[in-house]
BATOR-726966 format. One record per residue (C-alpha): residue in three letters; z, y negated, x. Coordinates in steps of 0.5 Angstrom, whole numbers. Layout:
<rs>
r r->ALA; z->Z; y->Y; x->X .
...
</rs>
This chain:
<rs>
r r->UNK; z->81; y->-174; x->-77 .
r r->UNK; z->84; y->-170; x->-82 .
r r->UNK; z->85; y->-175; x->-87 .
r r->UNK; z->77; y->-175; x->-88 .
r r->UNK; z->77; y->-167; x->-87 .
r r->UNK; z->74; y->-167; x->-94 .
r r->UNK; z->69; y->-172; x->-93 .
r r->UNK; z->67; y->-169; x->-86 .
r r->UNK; z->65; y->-162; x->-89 .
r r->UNK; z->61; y->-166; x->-95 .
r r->UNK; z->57; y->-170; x->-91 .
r r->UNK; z->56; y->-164; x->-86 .
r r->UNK; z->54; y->-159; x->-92 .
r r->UNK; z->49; y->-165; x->-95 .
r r->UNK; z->46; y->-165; x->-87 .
r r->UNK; z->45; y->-158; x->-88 .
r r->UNK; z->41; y->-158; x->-94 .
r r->UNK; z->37; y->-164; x->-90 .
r r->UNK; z->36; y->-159; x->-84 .
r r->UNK; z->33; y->-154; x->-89 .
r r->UNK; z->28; y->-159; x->-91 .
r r->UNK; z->26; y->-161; x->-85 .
r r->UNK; z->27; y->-154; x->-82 .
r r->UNK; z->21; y->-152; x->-88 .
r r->UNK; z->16; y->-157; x->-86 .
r r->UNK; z->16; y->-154; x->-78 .
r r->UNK; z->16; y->-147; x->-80 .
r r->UNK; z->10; y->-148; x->-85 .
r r->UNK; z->6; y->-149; x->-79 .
r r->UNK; z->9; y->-143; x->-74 .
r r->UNK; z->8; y->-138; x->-80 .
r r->UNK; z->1; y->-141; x->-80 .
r r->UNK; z->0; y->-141; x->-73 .
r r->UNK; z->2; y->-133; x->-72 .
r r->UNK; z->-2; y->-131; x->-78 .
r r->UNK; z->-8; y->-135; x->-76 .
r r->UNK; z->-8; y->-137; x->-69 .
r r->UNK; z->-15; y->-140; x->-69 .
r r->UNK; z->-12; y->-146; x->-74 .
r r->UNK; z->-14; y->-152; x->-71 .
r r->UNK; z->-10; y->-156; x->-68 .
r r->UNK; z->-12; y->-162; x->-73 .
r r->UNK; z->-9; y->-157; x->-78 .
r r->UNK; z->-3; y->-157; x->-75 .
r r->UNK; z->-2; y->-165; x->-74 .
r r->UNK; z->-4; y->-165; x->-81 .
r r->UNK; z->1; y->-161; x->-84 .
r r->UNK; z->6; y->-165; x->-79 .
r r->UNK; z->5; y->-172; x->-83 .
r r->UNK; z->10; y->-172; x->-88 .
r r->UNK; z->15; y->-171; x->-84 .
r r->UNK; z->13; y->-180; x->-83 .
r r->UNK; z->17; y->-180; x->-89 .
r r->UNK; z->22; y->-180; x->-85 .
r r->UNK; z->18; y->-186; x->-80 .
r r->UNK; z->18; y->-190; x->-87 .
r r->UNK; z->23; y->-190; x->-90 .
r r->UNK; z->25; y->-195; x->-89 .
r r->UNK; z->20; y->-199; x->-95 .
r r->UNK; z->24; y->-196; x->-100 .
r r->UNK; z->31; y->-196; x->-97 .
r r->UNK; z->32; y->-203; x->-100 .
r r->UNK; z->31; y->-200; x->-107 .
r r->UNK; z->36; y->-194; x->-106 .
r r->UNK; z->41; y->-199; x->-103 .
r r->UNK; z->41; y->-204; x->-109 .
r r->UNK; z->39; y->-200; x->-115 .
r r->UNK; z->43; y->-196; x->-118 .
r r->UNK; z->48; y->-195; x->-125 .
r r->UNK; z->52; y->-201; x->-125 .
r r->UNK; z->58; y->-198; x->-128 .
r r->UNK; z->57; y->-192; x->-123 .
r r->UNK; z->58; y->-187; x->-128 .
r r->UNK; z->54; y->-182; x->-132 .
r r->UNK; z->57; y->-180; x->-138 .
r r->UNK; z->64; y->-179; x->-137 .
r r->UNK; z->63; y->-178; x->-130 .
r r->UNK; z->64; y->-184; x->-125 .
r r->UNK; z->60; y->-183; x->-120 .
r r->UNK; z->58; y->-189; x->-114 .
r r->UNK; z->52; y->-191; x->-112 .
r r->UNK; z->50; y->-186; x->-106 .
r r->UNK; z->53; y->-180; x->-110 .
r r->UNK; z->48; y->-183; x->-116 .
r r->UNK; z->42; y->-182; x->-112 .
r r->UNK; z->43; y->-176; x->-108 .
r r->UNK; z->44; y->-172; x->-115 .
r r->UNK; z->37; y->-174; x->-117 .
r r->UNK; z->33; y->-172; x->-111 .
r r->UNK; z->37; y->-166; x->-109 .
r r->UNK; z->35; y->-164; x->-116 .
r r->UNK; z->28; y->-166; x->-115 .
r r->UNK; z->28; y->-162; x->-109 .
r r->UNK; z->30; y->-156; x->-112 .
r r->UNK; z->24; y->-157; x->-117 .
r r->UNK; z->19; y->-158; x->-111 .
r r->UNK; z->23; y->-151; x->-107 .
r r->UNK; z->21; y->-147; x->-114 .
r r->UNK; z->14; y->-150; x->-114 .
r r->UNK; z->13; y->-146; x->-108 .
r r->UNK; z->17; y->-141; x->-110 .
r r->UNK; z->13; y->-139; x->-116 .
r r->UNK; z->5; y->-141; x->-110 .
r r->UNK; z->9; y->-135; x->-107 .
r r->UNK; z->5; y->-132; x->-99 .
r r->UNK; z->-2; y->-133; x->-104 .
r r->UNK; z->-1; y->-140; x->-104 .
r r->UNK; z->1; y->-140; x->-96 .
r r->UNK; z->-4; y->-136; x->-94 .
r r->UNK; z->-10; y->-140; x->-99 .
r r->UNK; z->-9; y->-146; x->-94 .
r r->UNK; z->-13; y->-143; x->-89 .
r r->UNK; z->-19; y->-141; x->-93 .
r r->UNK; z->-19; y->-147; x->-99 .
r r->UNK; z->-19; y->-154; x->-97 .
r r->UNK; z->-18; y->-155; x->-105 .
r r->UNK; z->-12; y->-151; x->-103 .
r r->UNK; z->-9; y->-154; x->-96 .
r r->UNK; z->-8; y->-160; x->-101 .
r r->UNK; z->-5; y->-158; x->-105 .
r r->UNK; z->0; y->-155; x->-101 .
r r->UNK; z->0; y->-161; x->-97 .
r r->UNK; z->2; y->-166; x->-103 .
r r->UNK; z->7; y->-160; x->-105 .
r r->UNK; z->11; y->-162; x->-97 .
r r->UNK; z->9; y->-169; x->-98 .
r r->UNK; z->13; y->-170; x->-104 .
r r->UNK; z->19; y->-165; x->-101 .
r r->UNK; z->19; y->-169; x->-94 .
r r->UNK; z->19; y->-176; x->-99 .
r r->UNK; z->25; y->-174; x->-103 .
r r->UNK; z->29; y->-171; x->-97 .
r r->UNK; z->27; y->-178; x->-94 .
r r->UNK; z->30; y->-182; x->-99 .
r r->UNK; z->36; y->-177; x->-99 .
r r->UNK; z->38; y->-179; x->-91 .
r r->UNK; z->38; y->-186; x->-94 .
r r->UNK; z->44; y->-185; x->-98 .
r r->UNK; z->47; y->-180; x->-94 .
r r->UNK; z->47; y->-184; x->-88 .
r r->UNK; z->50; y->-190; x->-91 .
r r->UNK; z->55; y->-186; x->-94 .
r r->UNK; z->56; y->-182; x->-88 .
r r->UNK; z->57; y->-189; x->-85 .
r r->UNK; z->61; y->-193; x->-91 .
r r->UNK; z->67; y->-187; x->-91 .
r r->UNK; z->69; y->-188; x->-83 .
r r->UNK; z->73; y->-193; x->-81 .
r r->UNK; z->68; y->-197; x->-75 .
r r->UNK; z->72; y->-194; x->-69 .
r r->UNK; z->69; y->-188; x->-71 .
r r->UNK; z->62; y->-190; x->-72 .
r r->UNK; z->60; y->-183; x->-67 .
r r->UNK; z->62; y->-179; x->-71 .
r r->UNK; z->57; y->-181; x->-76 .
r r->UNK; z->52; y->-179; x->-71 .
r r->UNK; z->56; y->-172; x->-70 .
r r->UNK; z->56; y->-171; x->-78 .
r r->UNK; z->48; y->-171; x->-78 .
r r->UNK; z->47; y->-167; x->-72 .
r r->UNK; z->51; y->-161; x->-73 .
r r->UNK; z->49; y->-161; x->-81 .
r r->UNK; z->41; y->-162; x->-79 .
r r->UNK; z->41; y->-157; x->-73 .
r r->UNK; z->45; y->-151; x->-77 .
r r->UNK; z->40; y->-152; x->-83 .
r r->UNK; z->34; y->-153; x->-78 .
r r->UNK; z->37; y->-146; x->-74 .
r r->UNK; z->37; y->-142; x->-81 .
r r->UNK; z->30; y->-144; x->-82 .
r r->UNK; z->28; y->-141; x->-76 .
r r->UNK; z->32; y->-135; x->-76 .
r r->UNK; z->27; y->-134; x->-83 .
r r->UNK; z->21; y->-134; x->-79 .
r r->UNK; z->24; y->-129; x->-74 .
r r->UNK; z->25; y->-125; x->-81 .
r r->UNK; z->19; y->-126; x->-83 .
r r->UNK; z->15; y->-124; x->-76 .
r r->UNK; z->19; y->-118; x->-77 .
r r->UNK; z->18; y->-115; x->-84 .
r r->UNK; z->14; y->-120; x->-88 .
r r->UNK; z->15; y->-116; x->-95 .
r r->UNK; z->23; y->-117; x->-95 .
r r->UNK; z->23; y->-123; x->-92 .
r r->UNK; z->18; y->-126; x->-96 .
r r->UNK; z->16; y->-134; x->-96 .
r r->UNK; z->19; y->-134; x->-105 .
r r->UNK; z->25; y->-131; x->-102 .
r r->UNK; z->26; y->-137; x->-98 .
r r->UNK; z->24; y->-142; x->-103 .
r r->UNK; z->29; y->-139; x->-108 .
r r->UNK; z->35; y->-140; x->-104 .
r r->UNK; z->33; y->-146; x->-100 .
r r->UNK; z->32; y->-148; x->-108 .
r r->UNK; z->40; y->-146; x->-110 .
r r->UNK; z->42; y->-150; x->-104 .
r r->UNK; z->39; y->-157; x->-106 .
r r->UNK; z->44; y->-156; x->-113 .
r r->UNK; z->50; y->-153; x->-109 .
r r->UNK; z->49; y->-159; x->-105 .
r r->UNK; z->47; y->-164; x->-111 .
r r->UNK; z->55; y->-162; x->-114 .
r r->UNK; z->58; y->-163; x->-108 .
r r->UNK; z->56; y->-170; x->-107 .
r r->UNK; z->59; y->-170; x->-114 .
r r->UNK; z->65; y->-168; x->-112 .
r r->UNK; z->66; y->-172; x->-106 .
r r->UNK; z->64; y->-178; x->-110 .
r r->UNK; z->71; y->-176; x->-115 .
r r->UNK; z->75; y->-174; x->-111 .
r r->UNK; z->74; y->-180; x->-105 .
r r->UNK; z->72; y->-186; x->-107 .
r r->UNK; z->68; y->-191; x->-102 .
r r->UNK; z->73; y->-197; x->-99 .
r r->UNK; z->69; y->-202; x->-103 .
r r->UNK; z->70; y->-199; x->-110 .
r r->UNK; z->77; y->-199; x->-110 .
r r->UNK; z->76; y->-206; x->-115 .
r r->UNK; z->73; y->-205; x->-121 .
r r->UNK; z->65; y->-205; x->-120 .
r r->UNK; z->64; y->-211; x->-123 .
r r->UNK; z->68; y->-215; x->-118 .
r r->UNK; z->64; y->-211; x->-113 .
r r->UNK; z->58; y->-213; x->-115 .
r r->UNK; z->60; y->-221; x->-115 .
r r->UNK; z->63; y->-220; x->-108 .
r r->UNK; z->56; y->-216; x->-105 .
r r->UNK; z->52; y->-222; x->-108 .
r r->UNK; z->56; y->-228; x->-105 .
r r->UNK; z->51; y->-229; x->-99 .
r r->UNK; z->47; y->-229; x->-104 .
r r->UNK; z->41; y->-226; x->-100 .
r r->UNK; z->35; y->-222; x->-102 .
r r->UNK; z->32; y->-217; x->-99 .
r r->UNK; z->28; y->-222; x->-94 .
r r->UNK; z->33; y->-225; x->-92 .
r r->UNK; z->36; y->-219; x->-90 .
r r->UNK; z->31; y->-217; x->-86 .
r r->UNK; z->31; y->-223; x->-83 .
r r->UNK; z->38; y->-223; x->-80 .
r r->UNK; z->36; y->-216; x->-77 .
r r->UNK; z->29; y->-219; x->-74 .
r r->UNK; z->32; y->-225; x->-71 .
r r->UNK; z->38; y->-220; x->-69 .
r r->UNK; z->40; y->-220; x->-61 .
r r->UNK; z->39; y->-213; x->-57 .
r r->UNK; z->35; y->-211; x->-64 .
r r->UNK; z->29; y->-212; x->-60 .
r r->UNK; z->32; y->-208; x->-55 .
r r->UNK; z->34; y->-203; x->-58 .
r r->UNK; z->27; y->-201; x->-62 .
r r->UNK; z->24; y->-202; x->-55 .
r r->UNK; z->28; y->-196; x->-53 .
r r->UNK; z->26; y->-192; x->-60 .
r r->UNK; z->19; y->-194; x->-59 .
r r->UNK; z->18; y->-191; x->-52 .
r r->UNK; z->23; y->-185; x->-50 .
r r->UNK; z->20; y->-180; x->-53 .
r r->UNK; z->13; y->-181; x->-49 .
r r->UNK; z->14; y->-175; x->-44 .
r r->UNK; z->15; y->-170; x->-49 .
r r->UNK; z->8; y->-172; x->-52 .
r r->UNK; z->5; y->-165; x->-50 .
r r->UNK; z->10; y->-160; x->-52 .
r r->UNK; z->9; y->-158; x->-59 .
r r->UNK; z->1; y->-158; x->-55 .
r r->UNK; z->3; y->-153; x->-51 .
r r->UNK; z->6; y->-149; x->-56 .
r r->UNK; z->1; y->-149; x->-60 .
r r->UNK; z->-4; y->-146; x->-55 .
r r->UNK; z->2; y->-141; x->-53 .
r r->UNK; z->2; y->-137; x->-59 .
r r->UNK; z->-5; y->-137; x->-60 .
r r->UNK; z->-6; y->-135; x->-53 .
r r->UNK; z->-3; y->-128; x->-55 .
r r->UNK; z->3; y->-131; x->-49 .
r r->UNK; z->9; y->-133; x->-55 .
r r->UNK; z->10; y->-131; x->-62 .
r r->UNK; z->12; y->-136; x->-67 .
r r->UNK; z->18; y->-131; x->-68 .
r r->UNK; z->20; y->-131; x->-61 .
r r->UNK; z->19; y->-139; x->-61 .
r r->UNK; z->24; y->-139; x->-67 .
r r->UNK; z->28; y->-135; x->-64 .
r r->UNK; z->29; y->-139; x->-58 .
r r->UNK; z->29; y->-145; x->-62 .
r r->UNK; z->35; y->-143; x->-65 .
r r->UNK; z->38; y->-141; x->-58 .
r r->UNK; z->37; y->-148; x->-56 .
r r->UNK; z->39; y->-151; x->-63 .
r r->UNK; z->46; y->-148; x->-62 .
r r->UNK; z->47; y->-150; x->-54 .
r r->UNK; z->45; y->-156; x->-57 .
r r->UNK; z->51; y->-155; x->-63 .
r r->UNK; z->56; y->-154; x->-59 .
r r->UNK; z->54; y->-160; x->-54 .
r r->UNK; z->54; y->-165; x->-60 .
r r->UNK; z->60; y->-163; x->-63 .
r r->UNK; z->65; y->-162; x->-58 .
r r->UNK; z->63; y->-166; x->-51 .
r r->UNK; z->57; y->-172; x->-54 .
r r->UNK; z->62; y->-178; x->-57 .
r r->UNK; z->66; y->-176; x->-51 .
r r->UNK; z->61; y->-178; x->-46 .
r r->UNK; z->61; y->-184; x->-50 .
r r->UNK; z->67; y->-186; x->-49 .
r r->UNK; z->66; y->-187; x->-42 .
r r->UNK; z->58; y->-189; x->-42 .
r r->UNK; z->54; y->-194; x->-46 .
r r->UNK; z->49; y->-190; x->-50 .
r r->UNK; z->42; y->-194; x->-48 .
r r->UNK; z->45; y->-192; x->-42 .
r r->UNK; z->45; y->-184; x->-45 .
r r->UNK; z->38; y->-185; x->-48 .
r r->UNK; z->36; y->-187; x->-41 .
r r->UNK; z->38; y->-182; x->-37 .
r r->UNK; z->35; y->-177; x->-43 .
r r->UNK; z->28; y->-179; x->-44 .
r r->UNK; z->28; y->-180; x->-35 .
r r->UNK; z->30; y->-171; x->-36 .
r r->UNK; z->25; y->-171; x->-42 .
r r->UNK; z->20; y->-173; x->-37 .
r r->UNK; z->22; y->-168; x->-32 .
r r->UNK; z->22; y->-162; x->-36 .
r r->UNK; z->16; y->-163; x->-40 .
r r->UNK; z->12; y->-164; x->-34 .
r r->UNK; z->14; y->-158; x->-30 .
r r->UNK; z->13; y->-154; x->-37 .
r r->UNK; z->5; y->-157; x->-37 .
r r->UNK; z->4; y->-155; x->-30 .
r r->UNK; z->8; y->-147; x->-31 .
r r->UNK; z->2; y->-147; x->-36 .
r r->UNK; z->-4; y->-150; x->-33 .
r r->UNK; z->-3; y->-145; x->-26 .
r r->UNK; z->1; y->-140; x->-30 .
r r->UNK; z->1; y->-138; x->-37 .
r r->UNK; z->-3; y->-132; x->-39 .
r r->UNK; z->-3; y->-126; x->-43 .
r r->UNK; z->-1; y->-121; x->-37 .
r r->UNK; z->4; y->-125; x->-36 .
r r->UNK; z->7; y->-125; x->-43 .
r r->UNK; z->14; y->-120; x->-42 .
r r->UNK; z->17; y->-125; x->-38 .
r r->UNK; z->13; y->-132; x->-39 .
r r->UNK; z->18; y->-133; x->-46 .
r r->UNK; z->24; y->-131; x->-43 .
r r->UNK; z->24; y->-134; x->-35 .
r r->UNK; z->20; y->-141; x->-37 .
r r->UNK; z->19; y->-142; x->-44 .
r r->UNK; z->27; y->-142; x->-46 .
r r->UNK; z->30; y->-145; x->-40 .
r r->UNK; z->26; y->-152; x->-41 .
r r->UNK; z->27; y->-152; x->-48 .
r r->UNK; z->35; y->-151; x->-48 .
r r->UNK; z->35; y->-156; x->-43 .
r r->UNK; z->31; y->-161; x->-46 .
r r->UNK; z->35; y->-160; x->-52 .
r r->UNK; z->42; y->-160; x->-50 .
r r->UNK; z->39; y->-167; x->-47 .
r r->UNK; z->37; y->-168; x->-54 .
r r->UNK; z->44; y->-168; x->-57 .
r r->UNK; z->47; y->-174; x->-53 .
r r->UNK; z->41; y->-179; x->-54 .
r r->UNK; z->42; y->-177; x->-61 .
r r->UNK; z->49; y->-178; x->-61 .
r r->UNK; z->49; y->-184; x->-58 .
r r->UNK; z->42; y->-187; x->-62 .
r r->UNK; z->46; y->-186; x->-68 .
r r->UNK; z->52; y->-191; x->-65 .
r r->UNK; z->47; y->-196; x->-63 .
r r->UNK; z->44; y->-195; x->-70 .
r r->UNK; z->50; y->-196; x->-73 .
r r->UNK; z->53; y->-201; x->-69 .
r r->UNK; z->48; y->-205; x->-72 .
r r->UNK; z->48; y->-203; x->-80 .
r r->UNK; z->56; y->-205; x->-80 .
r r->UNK; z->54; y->-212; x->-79 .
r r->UNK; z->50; y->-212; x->-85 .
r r->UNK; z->55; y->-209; x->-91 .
r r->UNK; z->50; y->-211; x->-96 .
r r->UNK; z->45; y->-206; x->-93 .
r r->UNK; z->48; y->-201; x->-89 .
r r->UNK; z->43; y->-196; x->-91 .
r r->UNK; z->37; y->-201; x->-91 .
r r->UNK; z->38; y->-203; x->-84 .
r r->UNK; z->41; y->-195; x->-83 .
r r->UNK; z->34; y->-193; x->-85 .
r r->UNK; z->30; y->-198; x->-81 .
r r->UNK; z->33; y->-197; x->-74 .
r r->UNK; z->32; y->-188; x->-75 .
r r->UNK; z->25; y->-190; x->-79 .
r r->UNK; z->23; y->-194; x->-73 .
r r->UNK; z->26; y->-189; x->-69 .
r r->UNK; z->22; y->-183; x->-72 .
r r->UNK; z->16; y->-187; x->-71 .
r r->UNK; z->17; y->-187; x->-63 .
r r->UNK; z->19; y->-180; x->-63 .
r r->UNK; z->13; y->-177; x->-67 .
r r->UNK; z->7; y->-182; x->-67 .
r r->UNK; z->6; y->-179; x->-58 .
r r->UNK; z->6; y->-171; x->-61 .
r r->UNK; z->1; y->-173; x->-67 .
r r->UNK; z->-4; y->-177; x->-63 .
r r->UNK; z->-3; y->-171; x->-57 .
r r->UNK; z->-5; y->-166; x->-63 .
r r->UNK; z->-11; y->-170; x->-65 .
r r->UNK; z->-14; y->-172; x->-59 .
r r->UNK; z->-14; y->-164; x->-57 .
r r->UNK; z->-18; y->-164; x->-62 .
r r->UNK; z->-22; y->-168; x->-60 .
r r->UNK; z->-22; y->-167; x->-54 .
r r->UNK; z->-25; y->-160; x->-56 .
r r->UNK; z->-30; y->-162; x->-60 .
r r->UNK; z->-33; y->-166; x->-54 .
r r->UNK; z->-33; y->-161; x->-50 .
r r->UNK; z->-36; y->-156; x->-54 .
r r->UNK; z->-42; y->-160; x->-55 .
r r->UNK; z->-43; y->-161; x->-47 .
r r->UNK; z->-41; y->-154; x->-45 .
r r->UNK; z->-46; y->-152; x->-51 .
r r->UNK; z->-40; y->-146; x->-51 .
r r->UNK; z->-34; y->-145; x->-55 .
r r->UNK; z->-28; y->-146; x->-52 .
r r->UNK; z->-23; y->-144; x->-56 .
r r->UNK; z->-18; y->-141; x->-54 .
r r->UNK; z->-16; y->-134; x->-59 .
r r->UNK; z->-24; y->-133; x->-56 .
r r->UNK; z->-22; y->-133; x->-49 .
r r->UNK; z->-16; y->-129; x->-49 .
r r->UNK; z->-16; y->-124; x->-53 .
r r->UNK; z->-12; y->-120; x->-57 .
r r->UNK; z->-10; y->-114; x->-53 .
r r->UNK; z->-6; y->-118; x->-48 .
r r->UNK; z->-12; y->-119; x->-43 .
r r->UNK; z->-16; y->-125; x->-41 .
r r->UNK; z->-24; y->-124; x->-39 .
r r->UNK; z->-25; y->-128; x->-33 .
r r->UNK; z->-32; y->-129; x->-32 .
r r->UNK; z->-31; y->-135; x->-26 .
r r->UNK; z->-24; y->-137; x->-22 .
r r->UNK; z->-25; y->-144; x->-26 .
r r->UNK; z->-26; y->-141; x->-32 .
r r->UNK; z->-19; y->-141; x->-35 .
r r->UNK; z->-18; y->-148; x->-33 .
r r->UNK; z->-24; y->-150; x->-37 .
r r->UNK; z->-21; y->-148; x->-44 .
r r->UNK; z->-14; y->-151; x->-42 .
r r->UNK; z->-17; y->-157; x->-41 .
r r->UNK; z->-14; y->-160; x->-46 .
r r->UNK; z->-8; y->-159; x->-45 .
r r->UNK; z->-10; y->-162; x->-37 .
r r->UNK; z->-13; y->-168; x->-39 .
r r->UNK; z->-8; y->-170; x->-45 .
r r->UNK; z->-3; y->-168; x->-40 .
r r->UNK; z->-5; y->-173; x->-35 .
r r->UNK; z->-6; y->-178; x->-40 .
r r->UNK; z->1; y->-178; x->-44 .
r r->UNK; z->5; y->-178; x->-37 .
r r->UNK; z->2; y->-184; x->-35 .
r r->UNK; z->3; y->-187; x->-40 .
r r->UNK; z->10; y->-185; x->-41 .
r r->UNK; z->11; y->-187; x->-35 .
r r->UNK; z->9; y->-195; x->-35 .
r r->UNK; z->12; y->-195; x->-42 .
r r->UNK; z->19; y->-193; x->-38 .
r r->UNK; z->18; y->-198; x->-31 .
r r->UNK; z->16; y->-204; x->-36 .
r r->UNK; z->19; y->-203; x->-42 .
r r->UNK; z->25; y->-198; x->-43 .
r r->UNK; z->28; y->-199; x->-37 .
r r->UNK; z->29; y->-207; x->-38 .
r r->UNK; z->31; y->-206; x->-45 .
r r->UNK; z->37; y->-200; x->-43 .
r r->UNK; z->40; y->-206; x->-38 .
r r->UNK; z->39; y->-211; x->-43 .
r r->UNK; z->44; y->-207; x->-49 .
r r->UNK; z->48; y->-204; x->-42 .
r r->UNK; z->50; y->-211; x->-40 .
r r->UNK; z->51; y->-215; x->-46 .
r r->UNK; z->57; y->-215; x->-50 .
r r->UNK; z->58; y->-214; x->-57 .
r r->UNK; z->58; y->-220; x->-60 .
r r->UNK; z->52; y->-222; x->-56 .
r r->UNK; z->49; y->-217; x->-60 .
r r->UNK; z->46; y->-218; x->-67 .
r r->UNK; z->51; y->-222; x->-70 .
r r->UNK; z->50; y->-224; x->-78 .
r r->UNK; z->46; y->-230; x->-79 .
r r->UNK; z->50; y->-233; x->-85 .
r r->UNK; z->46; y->-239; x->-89 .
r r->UNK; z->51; y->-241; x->-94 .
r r->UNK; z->49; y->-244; x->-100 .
r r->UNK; z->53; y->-250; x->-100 .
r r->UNK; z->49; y->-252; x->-94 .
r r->UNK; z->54; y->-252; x->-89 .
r r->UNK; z->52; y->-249; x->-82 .
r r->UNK; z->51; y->-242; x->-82 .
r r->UNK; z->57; y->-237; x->-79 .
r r->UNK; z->55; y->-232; x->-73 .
r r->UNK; z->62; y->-229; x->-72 .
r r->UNK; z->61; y->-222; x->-72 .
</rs>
């Protein structure tokens, strides 16, 4: 490993610009919550849109892949194609940082009391989240193309330790900013979220230098004849990886593991508004778990693979995942409570989120070896096919949490119109740590949402497991690997096509 020392630290420094970026799009709504606990929760999942730029990615991947400054280089500076895309976006990205830098705490505090302003807002982080987006197509693939196959894991643990120590910083902010928001204000965050898109911008230009990619070692006019041998286009690519064995498979797990944990940001959400949680405690602990989560990634997940398939992995976590999730619904129906708050945080809320994370960190390793697995098949479009199998990936972790949010508004809605009352829960619980209870049902009304949605999504999850996960994980688990997703080569000259992986 030592021999890529320089590109591991690279790669790890560009990851952590990502999870600055990610980490941006999830403590908007934290800060928002704290100040304004009676946002709405359609609010909130709005918010969380453009984190989908990650889901699609994979639309434009193609583009990041194929075009770029055929002779490599700018000016005198020669720089390969994955180098090339991220030194513009992470400028763009540093321009959107000091947009937000200049908008200031006016401009987050406007998006409560202005829809012209929540847009505008909103346009601002969907643009940041789609340059971050197109980034980790680059990166990912440089991530890949800079490792020999047989350490394909390592990509995976490149990704996590980078994107969870970004992700832990921006979090520790919203701990900062809980406690002094005058010092630690949202400009002073921009603007050095903004000077880390530049330094990472010279980095990549210093990794590309210093350390070519293997296929460039020939001039790049030979690499270019050499890319377009097989003479495919983007749709016949895409073919090949939709015709691919255990793809199916593979996306069946994507689609379907994430379900049990539909609830969570719910709960958290009404958490804080109850008055039980501060968004300043939540960040604290998330950066508790992001740490636990560090250390399992780094040192013990690619060991774990080594002696265990990773659908296997996915299995078992999203089995965990549904464990812990439903126990953390239950604590809050029957429990949670503002006379409660001194220990609720420390003995419910950070136990279930450490370990559902700690879990995190091995399906996530092991999803990036499978995604991987399939990339290196496709030399021509590793970061195209890259960016399908994560988008596909975000798709079926986000989608269950969106639609758990909207439907909690809806489900609001409804029975405020029934009930001819407010249920809201910031009326309920007031301020002061208390709730005013005027019938012993009373609190079980306001959860209501949280009881149906929690009986909803549960069920759901655990069909999707029984008929459709569970078969998916044993199909990969059994096959070899030349069973699974070998290329469909159709030569040109007419000869029959080529399935030797």
């Amino acid at each position: 490993m030592t021999e890529h020392a320089l590109h591991f630290g690279i790669i790890i420094f560009l990851y952590f610009c990502q999870g600055i970026v990610q980490g941006t799009l999830a403590i908007v709504v934290l800060i928002l919550l704290q100040r304004h606990p009676d946002l709405s929760v359609a609010d909130q999942a709005t918010l969380g849109l453009p984190m989908y730029s990650f889901s699609f990615k994979f639309l434009w991947a193609p583009l990041i892949d194929r075009v770029y400054c055929r002779h490599g280089c700018f000016g005198r500076l020669l720089l390969h194609r994955r180098a090339q895309w991220v030194l513009i976006l992470q400028a763009l990205m540093s321009i959107c940082y000091m947009t937000l830098f200049f908008g200031g705490d006016n401009f987050l505090e406007s998006v409560v009391s202005s829809r012209k302003a929540f847009f505008q807002f909103w346009v601002v982080l969907a643009i940041l989240a789609f340059l971050n987006a197109s980034q980790d197509v680059a990166v990912d693939a440089w991530a890949v193309e800079g490792l020999p196959k047989s350490e394909a894991a390592a990509a995976g643990v490149l990704q996590l330790v980078g994107t969870v120590t970004g992700v832990c910083i921006s979090n520790f902010f919203v701990e900062l900013n809980s406690w002094d928001a005058t010092k630690y204000s949202v400009e002073m965050f921009c603007l050095t979220a903004g000077i880390v898109c530049v330094a990472a911008g010279v980095s990549a230009m210093l990794l590309s230098c210093y350390r070519r990619l293997p296929n460039e070692d020939a001039p790049c006019e030979e690499c270019e004849e050499t890319l377009a041998k097989d003479g495919k286009g983007v749709l016949e690519t895409l073919r090949d990886v939709c015709r691919s064995h255990g793809l199916r498979e593979l996306v069946v797990i994507f689609f379907t593991r994430a379900w049990p944990m539909a609830t969570w940001f719910l709960v958290v959400s009404r958490l804080i508004s109850m008055g039980v949680l501060t968004a300043g405690e939540f960040a604290q602990y998330r950066i508790y778990s992001m740490l636990i989560q560090l250390f399992l990634g780094t040192f013990f997940a690619r060991r774990v693979l080594r002696y265990t398939h990773a659908a296997s992995v996915l299995q078992m976590v999203s089995g965990v995942d549904f464990v812990i999730s439903a126990a953390f619904s239950v604590c809050f129906v029957f429990v949670a409570d503002p006379s409660v708050r001194r220990w609720y945080g420390p003995l419910v809320v950070l136990p279930a989120l450490i370990l559902v994370t700690a879990f995190s960190a091995f399906s996530f390793v092991a999803g990036v070896e499978l995604c991987s697995g399939q990339a290196h098949r496709f030399p021509r479009d590793v970061g195209g096919v890259l960016s399908l199998l994560n988008a596909l990936s975000n798709i079926g972790h986000h989608v269950p949490s969106t639609l758990c949010l909207y439907s909690a508004r809806l489900v609001e809605l409804l029975f405020r119109f029934f009930l001819k009352r407010d249920v809201s829960y910031v009326d309920y619980y007031h301020n002061d740590g208390k709730a005013t209870h005027t019938a012993s049902y009373e609190p079980f009304i306001i959860k209501s949402d949280v009881i149906l949605l929690s009986i909803l999504f549960f069920s759901v999850s655990l069909i999707l497991r029984y008929k459709y996960l569970l078969p998916a994980a044993q199909f990969l688990q059994v096959s070899s690997a030349e069973e699974l997703a070998p290329i469909m080569d159709t030569p040109s000259n007419g000869n029959a096509p080529n399935n030797e992986v």
